[in-house]
C-alpha positions as CSV (number, residue, x, y, z in Angstrom):
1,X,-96.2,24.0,-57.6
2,X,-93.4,23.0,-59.4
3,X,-93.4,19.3,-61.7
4,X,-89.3,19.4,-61.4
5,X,-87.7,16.2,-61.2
6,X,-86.7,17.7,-58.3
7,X,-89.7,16.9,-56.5
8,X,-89.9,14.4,-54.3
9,X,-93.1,12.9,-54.9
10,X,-92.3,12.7,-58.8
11,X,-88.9,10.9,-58.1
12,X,-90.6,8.2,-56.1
13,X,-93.4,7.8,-58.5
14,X,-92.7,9.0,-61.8
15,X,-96.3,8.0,-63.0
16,X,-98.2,7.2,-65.4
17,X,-100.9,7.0,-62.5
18,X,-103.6,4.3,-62.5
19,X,-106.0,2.1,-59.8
20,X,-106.5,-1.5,-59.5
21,X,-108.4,-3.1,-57.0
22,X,-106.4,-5.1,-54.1
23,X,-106.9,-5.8,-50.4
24,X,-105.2,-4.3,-47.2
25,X,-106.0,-6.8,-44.5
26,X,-109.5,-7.4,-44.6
27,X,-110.4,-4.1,-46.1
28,X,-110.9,-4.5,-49.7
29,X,-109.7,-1.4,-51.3
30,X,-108.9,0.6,-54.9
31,X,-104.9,1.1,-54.8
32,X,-103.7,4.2,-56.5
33,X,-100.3,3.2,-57.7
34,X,-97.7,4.1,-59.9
35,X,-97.1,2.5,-63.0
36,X,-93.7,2.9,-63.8
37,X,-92.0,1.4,-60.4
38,X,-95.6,-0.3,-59.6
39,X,-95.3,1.0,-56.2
40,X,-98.4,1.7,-54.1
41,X,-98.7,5.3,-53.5
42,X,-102.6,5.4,-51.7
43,X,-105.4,3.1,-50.8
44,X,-108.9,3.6,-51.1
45,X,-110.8,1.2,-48.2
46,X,-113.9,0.0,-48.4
47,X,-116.0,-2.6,-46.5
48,X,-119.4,-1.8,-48.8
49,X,-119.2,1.5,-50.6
50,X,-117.0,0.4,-53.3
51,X,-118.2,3.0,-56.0
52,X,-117.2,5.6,-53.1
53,X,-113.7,3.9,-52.6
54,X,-113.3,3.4,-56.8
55,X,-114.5,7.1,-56.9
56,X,-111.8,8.8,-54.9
57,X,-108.9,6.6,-55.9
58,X,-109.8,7.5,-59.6
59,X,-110.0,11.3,-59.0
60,X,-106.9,11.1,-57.0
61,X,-105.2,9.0,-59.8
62,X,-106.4,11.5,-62.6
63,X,-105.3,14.7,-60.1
64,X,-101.9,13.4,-60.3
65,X,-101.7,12.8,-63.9
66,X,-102.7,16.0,-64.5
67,X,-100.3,17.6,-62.3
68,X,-97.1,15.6,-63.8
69,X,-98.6,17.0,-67.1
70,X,-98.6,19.8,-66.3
71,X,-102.2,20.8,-67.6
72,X,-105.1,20.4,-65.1
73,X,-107.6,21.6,-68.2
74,X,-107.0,18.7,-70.6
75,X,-110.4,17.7,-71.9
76,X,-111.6,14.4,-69.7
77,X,-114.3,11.5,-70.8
78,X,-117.7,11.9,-69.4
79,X,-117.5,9.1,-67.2
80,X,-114.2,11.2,-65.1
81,X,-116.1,14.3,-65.4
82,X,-119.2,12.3,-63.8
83,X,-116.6,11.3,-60.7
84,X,-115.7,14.7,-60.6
85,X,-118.3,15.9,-59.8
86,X,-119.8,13.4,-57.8
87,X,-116.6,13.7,-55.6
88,X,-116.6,17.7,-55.4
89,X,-120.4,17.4,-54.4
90,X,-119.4,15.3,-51.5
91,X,-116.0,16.7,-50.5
92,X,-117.0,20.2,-51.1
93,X,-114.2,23.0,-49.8
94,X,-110.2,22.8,-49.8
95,X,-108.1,19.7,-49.5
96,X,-105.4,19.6,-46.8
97,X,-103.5,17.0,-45.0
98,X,-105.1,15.1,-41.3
99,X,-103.5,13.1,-39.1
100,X,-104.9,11.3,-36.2
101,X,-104.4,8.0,-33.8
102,X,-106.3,6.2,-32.1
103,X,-103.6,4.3,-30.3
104,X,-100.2,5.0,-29.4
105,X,-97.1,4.6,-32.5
106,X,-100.3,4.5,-34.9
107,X,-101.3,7.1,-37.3
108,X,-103.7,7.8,-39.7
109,X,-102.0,10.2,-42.2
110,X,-104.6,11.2,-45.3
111,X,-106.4,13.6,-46.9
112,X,-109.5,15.5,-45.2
113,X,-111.9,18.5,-46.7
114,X,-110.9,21.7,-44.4
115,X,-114.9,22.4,-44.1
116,X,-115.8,19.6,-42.0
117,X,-112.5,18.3,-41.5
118,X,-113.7,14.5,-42.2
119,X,-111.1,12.2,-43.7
120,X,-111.5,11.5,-47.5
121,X,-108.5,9.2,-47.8
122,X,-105.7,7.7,-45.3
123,X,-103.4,5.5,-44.5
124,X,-101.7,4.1,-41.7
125,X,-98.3,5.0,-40.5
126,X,-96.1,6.4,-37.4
127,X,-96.9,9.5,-36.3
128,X,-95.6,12.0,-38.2
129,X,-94.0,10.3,-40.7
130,X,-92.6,12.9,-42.9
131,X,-92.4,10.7,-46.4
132,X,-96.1,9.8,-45.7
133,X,-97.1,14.0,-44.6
134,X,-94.8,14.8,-47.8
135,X,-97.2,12.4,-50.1
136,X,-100.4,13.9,-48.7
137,X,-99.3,17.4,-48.7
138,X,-98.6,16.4,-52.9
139,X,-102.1,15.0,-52.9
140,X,-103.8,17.6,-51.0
141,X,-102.1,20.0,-53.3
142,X,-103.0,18.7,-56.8
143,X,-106.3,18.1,-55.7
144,X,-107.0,21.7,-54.8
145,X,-105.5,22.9,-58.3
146,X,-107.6,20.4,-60.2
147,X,-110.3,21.7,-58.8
148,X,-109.5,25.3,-59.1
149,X,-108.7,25.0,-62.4
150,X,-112.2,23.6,-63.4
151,X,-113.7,26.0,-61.0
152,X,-115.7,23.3,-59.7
């Protein structure tokens, strides 16, 4: 995959990435955003499993870093290489992009592992939303090469 400025994912969110925690509705959740426009890219929800929630947004968060760095190899802290793991062992298998609904003009548009095909991250949008597939399809993407690279 290219890191061009060309891409389109780049030129909305330029990084560096990062997560703060924030609230969508009554879902409290661990945004991913970026922090050069401070735009929201992805929310982690969460009701009670907030280390699960603060867990995927950081792995998300450090995949893209990575990616606009260009080196998915860099030496991490032990406390990322911790949620690394932790996340591989329960998202085991490829990364690709889902999309459901559960009620008409409503989508859920996310990340899912291809082995069991549940939903690791989403967010809501209408139905095919190409920006939104675009973003997850990035995601989805720099996930797997993380991943690969480490041969985790």
């Amino acid at each position: 995959m290219t890191q061009s400025p060309t891409n389109p994912f780049l030129t909305r969110y330029p990084g560096p990435y990062a997560i703060r925690p924030s609230t969508e509705g009554v879902d409290l959740t661990f945004d991913v955003f970026c922090r050069t426009t401070d735009k929201l890219i992805i929310a982690a929800r969460y009701w009670e499993a907030e280390e699960d929630a603060r867990r995927v947004a950081s792995v998300i968060a450090l995949a893209l870093e990575l990616a606009r760095r260009g080196d998915f190899t860099v030496s991490i802290d032990r406390s990322l290489q911790r949620k690394l793991q932790e996340f591989r062992d329960e998202n085991s298998g490829r990364y690709v992009v889902s999309e459901f609904s559960h009620y008409p003009g409503i989508a859920e548009i996310g990340i899912a592992n291809s082995e069991d095909d549940s939903t690791i991250i989403c967010t809501t949008a209408t139905p095919g939303d190409p920006e939104l597939t675009q973003e997850a399809t990035y995601i989805a993407e720099v996930l797997n090469q993380l991943f690969d690279a480490r041969e985790m």
